[in-house]
Structures are given as C-alpha cells and as structure tokens.
N, C-alpha and C positions, 0 to 999 in steps of 0.2 A: 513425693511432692517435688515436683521442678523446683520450688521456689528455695528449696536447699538448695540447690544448688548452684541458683543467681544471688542468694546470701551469700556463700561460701565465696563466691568470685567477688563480692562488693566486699564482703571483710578483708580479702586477701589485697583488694584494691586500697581500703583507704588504711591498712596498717602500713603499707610502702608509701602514700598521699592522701594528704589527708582533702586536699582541695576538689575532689571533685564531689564531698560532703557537701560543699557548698550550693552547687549547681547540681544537684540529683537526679532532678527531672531532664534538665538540658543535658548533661553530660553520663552520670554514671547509667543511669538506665539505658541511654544510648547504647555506650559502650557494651553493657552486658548485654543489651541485648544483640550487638552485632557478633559477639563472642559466641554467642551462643544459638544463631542462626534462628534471631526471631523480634518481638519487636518490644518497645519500651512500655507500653503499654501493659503488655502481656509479662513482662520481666516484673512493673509494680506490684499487679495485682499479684500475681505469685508469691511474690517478699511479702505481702500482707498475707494473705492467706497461708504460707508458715509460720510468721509469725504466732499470728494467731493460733494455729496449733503448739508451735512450740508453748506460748504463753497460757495454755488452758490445760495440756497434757502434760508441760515439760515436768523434770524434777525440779521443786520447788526451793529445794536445797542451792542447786544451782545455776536457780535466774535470782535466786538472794548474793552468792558469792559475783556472781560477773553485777548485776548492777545495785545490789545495793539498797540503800536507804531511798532509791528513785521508784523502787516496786509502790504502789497505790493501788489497792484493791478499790479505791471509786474511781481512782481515772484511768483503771484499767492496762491493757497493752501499749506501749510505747507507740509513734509512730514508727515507719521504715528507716527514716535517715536516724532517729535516737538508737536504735536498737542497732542497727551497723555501726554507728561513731562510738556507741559503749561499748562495745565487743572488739571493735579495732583497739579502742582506747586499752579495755582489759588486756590484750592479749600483748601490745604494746609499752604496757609499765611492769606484766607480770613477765614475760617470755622475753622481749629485749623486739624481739622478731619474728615471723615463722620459721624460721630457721630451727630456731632453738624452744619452737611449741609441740607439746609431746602428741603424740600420735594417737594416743591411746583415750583422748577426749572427744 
C-alpha cells in the first residue's frame, strides 16, 4: 500500500514539527507528495486508504495502546490528520524521538 509510506513520511514529519498538522492539506500533503514524486491528492487518498486498512485489519491490541480511550467503534476510523498527530504524539512522549524508537515495531 503506498499509503505506508506517505504515513510513515507524515509521522516522521510531524514528530520533528508538529506545524504542518495544522495546514495538511496546504502544506504536508504538498510536501509528501513532492518527496515522493507524485501529487497531494493521490498522497490523501492513500493515507486514507491505509488507514482504513490498518483500522479494520490492524491488531486491535495496538491501535488500543497508541490511541487509546479515542478508538469509537460508532465513529469508527480517525480522520488522516488525528491518526498522524496521535502516532507523532505516541511515538513522541513514549521514544523521546525517532532516534531512540525501536525498530522492531
């Protein structure tokens, strides 16, 4: 699924800044998608479409540990910008950084 891998670039973006959460559409889908030789468009729809797989397939164990008391089985999957700013957020108060986030997840 592409869309791992415009995740993986938007998590790895907003754990270093967290500001271009703010502006997602203007700014981070931009970016990712200039990084990744394609366009913002095609960079959303992807981050949703994993999403959504990760959210219907994932282990259920842990999309309870990264987000928590926020999981809603009626209001179902997060949008794209919650589901990156959680997972920055997680990865952010539990690892310090990537740096020091284990590999093996």
């Amino acid at each position: 699924v592409k869309g791992y891998q415009y995740i993986r670039t938007a998590i790895m973006m907003a754990v270093e800044d967290t500001a271009p959460l703010t502006y997602i559409t203007k700014q981070l889908y931009p970016d990712i998608a200039k990084l990744h030789r394609t366009v913002a468009s095609c960079v959303e729809r992807s981050i949703r479409t994993a999403i959504e797989l990760a959210w219907n397939r994932g282990s259920r164990s842990k999309i309870y540990e990264i987000f928590g008391c926020s999981v809603n089985n009626k209001k179902g999957k997060p949008s794209n910008s919650e589901f990156i700013a959680m997972v920055a957020d997680h990865i952010r108060l539990n690892y310090g950084n990537l740096n020091n986030f284990p590999s093996d997840i």
